[in-house]
Every structure is written in structure tokens, then in C-alpha cells.
C-alpha positions as a printed NumPy array, in Angstrom:
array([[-34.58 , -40.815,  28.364],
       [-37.046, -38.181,  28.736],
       [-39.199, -36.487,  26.316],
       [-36.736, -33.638,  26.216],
       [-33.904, -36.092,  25.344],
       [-35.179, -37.561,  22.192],
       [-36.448, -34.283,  19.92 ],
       [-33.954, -31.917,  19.59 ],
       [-34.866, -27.971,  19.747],
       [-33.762, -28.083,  16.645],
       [-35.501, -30.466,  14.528],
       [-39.543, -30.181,  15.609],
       [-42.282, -27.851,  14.362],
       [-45.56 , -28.27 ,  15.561],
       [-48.19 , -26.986,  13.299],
       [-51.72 , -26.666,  14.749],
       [-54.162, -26.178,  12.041],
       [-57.072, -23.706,  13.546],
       [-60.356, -24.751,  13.761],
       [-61.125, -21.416,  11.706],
       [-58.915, -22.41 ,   8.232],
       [-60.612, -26.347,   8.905],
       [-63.857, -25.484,   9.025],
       [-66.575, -22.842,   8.285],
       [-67.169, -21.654,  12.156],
       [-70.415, -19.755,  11.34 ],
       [-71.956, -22.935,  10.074],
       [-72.497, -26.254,  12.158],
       [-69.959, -29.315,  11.589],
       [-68.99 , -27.728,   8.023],
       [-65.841, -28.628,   6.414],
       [-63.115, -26.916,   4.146],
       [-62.35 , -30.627,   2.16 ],
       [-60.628, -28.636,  -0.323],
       [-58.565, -26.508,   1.993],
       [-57.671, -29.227,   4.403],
       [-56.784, -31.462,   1.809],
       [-54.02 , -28.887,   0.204],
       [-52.686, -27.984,   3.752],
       [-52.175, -31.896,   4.064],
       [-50.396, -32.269,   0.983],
       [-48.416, -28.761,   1.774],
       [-47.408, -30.664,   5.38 ],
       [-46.197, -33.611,   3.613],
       [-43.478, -31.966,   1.677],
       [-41.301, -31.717,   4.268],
       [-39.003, -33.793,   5.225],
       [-38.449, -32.394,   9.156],
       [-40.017, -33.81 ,  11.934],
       [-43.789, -32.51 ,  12.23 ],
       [-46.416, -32.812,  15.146],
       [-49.747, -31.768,  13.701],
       [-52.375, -29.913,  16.248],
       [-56.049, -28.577,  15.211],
       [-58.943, -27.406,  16.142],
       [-62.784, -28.04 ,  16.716],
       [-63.9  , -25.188,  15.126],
       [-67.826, -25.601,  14.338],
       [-67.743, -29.154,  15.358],
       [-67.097, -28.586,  18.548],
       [-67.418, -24.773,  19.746],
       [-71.159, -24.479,  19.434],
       [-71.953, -27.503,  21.836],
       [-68.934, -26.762,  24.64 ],
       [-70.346, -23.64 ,  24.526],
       [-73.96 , -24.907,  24.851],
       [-73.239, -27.386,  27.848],
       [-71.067, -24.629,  29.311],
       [-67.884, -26.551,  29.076],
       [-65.747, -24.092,  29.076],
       [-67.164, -22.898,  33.003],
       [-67.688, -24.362,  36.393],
       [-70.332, -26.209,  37.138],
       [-73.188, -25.039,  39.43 ],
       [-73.601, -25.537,  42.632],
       [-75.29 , -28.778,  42.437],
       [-71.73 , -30.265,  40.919],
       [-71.235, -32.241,  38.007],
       [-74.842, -32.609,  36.395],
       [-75.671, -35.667,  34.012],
       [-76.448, -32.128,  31.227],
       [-72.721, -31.629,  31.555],
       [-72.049, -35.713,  31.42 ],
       [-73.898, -35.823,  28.058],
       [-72.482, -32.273,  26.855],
       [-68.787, -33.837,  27.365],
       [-70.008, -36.867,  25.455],
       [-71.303, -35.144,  22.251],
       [-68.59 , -32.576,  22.222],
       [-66.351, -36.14 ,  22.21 ],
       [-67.945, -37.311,  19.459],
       [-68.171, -34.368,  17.351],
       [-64.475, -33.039,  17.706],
       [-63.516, -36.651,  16.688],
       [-65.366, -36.413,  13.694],
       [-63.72 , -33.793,  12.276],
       [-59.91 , -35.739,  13.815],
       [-61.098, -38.619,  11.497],
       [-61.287, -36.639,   8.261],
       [-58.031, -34.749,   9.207],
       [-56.325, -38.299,   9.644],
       [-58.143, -38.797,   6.651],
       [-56.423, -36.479,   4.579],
       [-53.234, -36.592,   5.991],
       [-53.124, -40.004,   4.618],
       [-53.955, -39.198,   1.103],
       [-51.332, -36.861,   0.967],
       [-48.461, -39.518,   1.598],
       [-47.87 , -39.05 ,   5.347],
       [-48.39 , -41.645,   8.355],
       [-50.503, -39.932,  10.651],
       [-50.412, -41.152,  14.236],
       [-53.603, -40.316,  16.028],
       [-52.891, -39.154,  20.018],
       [-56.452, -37.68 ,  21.218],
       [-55.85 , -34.586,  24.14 ],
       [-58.393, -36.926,  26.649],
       [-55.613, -39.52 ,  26.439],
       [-52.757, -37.517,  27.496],
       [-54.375, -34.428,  29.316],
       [-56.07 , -33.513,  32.478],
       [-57.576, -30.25 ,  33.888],
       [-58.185, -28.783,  37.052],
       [-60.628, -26.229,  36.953],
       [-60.709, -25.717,  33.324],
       [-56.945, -25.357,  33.45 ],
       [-54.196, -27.804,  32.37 ],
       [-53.003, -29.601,  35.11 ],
       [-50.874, -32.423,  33.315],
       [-49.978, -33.613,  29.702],
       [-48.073, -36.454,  29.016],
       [-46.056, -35.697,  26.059],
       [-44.108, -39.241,  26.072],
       [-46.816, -40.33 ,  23.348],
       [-45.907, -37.499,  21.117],
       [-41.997, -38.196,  21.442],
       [-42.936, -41.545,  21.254],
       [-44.441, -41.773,  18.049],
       [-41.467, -39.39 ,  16.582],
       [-39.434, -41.53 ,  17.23 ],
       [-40.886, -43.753,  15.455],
       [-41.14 , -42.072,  12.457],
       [-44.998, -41.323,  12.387],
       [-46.259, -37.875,  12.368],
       [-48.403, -37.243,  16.023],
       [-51.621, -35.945,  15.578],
       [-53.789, -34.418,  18.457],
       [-56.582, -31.997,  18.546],
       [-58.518, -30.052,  21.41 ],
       [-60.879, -32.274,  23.257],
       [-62.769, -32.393,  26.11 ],
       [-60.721, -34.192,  29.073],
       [-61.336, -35.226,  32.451],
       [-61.275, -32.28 ,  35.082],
       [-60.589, -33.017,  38.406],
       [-62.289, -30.068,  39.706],
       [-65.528, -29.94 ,  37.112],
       [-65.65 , -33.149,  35.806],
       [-65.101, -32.448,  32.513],
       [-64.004, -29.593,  30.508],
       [-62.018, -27.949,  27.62 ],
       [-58.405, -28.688,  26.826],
       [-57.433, -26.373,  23.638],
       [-54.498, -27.493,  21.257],
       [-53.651, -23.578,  21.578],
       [-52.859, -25.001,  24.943],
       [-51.296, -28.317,  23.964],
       [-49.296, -26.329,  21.867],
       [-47.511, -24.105,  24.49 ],
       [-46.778, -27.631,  26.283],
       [-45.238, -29.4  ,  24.173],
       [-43.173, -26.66 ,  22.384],
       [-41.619, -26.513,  26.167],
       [-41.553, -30.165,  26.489],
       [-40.828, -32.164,  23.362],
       [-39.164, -29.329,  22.746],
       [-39.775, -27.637,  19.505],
       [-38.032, -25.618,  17.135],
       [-41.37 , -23.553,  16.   ],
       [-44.689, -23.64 ,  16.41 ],
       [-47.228, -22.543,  13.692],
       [-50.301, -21.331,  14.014],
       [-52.496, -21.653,  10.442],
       [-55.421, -19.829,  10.378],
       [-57.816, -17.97 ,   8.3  ],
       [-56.007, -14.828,   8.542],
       [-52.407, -13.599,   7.75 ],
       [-51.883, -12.471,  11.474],
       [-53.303, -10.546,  13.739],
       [-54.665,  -7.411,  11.86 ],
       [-54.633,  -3.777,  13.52 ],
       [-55.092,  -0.815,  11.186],
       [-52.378,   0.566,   9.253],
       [-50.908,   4.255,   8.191],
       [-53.801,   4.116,   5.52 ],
       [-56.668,   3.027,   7.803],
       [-56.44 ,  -0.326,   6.24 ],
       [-55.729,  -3.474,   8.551],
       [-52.459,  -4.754,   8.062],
       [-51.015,  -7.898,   9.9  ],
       [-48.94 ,  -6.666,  13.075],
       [-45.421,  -8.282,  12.312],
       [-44.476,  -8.858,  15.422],
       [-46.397,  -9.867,  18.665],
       [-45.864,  -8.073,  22.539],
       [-47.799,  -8.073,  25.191],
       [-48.787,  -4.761,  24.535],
       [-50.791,  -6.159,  21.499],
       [-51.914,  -8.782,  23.387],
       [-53.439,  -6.419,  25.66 ],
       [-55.598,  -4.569,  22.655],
       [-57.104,  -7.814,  21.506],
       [-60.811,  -8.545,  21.749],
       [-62.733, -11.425,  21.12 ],
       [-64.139, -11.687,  17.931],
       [-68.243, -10.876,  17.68 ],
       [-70.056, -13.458,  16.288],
       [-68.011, -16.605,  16.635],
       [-68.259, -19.056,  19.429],
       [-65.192, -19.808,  20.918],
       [-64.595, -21.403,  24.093],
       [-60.9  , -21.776,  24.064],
       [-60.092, -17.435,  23.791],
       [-60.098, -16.311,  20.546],
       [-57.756, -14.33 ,  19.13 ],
       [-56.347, -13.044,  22.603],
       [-55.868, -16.311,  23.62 ],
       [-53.493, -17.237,  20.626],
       [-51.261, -14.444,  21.393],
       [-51.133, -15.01 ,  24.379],
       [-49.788, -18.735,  23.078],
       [-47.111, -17.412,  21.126],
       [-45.613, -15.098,  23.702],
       [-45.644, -18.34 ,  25.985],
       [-43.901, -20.175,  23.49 ],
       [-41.394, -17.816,  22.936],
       [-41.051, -17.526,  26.134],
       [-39.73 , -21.191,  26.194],
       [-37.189, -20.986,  23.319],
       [-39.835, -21.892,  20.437],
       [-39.929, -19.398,  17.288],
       [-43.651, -18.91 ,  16.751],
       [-46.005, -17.417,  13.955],
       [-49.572, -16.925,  12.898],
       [-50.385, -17.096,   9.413],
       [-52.923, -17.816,   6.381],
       [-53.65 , -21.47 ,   5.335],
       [-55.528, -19.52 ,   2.595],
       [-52.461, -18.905,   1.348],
       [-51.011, -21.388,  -1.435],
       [-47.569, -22.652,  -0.459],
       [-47.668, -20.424,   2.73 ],
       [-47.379, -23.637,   5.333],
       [-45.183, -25.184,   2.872],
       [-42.398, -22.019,   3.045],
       [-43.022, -21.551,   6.469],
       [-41.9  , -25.201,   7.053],
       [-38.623, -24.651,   5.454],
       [-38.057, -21.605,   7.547],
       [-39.109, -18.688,   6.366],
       [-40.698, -16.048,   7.898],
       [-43.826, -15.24 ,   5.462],
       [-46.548, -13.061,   5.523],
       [-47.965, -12.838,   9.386],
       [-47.439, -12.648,  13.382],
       [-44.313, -13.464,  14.549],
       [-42.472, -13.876,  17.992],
       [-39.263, -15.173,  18.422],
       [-37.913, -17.229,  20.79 ],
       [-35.946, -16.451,  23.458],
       [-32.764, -18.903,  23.262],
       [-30.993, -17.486,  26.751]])
């Protein structure tokens, strides 16, 4: 039985908890404890099958950025610089996966910790292979996955960055899921409205997806805003509802679990 056999399309969300609503991304290795810690208890009131996704946000983006990560290496080939950069961008991202596991736990549910260099590989700073069988695995037995974006072997570069954006748009196509959510520190993606005002675009195209920019200031190795969209249109592309909204939000990730649409960016799935 395959991974494809044993979650049913209609039973899994995965909800990847951005790096932006985890942490402050302006300041090195700072966490939201508050923040995290109500999204954790807002994830363990339901009762549906949930596999759990986040981000590096500042303990991670300033160094992959730094040790060029996210790029080929030069011509000399994989340099002991890039070695050690893969090694402290290791260590901080799983900093910040211990005090999500942390919390998690607090709040009542069984987190089962499945790190992205365990199940992924890259070639050429692109996914080449995830093994989701660890995922469906631990569903099945009634613990709650939890992965995050790492660095991971590469087979081209050595190392480089894997993005749970990215792990996302797998394993909604593989497990499969029913939704994915995206939680970040903003209701959507914002354009401006009627009044001049920004006001979260309802529903994502590629058209949209075409207007986005990255956004000034932040270091992000793993695209941004763009690169979220163009998540969600992948998903939905494979049958998986998918949305971008607030974790500032009280109670937003808790209504969104049961299925409603709230306040956001939205694509539905195409169920041909």
C-alpha cells in the first residue's frame, strides 16, 4: 500500500506555519513564544488528521543566504565555506523545530518529528525526490508529522535549500491532502483596493502570480511571496484546496481547520 492508499483526499490538511508568523524575520533567531504557542493550541483542536510544515524564518534565512545556499557553487565545486554554511544552517533551523515540537506538546498533541534532510534530495537546488512514506507512516499511526525546510543533500551542489513551501506542494500530491494552509503574518496576498487601501486578493491566478515581487528588506532564500503563490496554484493544480492566511488572527487556523474559508488567498482545487 502506497502513500496514496492510506490518507484519503479527504481527510488530510497540511498546515505549514511560515517562518514569518514563527519568528521576527528582521531580527536574528527571534521567536514569537506567544504566537506559536496559541497556533499550537489552535492546531490541537481538531480532531482531523494534520501534517504540520514551517519555516526557518530568521533562524535560518540570514545564514543560507550568507553561505549562498540557495545558488550554485563556483567553479571550484563544493567548498568546505559551503560544507560549514550547510552545517550551521542545520543547526539553526533545528533549533527553532525543537521549540515548535516543543509547543506542540504543551498543547496536547503528539508531535512526530520527520526533518526535510531525512526524506528529501535536490538536484541543483531543485527537488529531485521526497519520500513521503514517513509522513503516511506516522498518520497512520496516529501522531501528527512534523517537518520543516532544511538544508538537504544536493546531488548537483552538495548541499542546498529544500523549502516546506516545496514539501508542501509534494505531499499535498502525494499523501494526498484535502487542503493545504499557508499561516502567515498577513491575511493574503495584499494588492490595493477601490480605495487605494491594500486589501487581500480573494482568490489567486497566475495572473497575480505574475505581479508579485519579492519583498524589500527580508532575506528569503526560498521566493518570497511569489514563490507561495506559485505553491498554491501547484497545489490546486493537484486536487488540494489551498489558502493563505493570518496566524495573527485569533481562532483563524482553528476555523480554517474545520473548513471554512476565512479572511485570505484562496485557490481551489481542481477535482477533474
Amino acid at each position: 500500500m502506497g502513500p496514496r492508499d492510506s490518507a484519503a483526499r479527504s481527510g488530510v490538511t497540511l498546515v505549514k506555519l511560515g517562518g514569518s508568523i514563527l519568528t521576527r524575520k528582521r531580527q536574528r533567531e527571534s521567536l514569537r513564544p506567544k504566537i506559536l504557542a496559541r497556533l499550537a493550541e489552535e492546531l490541537a483542536s481538531t480532531s482531523s488528521p494534520v501534517v504540520v510544515l514551517h519555516g526557518a524564518g530568521s533562524f535560518g534565512h540570514p545564514d543560507a543566504r550568507r553561505f549562498h545556499l540557495a545558488e550554485p557553487p563556483g567553479t571550484d565545486g563544493v567548498s568546505p565555506e559551503r560544507r560549514r554554511g550547510a552545517a550551521i544552517v542545520s543547526r539553526e533551523v533545528r533549533r527553532l523545530h525543537a521549540a515548535v515540537l516543543q509547543s506542540l506538546v504543551e498543547a496536547g498533541m503528539n508531535p512526530w518529528s520527520v526533518p526535510g534532510s531525512m526524506v528529501g534530495r535536490n538536484r541543483s537546488g531543485v527537488l529531485d525526490d521526497l519520500d513521503p512514506a514517513p509522513f503516511a507512516d506516522a498518520l497512520a499511526a496516529g501522531v501528527t508529522p512534523v517537518s520543516f525546510g532544511d538544508v538537504v543533500r544536493d546531488d548537483a551542489w552538495g548541499f542546498s535549500i529544500l523549502s516546506a513551501d516545496t514539501i508542501a506542494v509534494e505531499l499535498a500530491r502525494e499523501l494526498p491532502a484535502q487542503r493545504v494552509l499557508f499561516v502567515s503574518d498577513v491575511g493574503g496576498i495584499f494588492e490595493p483596493g477601490a480605495n487605494g487601501r491594500p486589501v487581500a486578493v480573494p482568490v489567486v491566478t497566475p495572473e497575480l502570480v505574475e505581479r508579485l515581487r519579492p519583498t524589500p528588506g527580508v532575506a528569503d532564500v526560498t521566493g518570497g511571496i511569489r514563490g507561495k503563490a506559485e505553491a498554491m496554484l501547484a497545489i490546486a493544480d493537484d486536487g488540494a484546496d489551498a489558502g493563505l492566511i493570518s496566524g495573527l488572527s485569533d481562532g483563524a487556523l482553528s476555523r480554517a481547520l474545520k473548513g471554512e474559508r476565512v479572511y485570505g488567498s484562496w485557490v481551489a482545487g481542481s477535482h477533474e
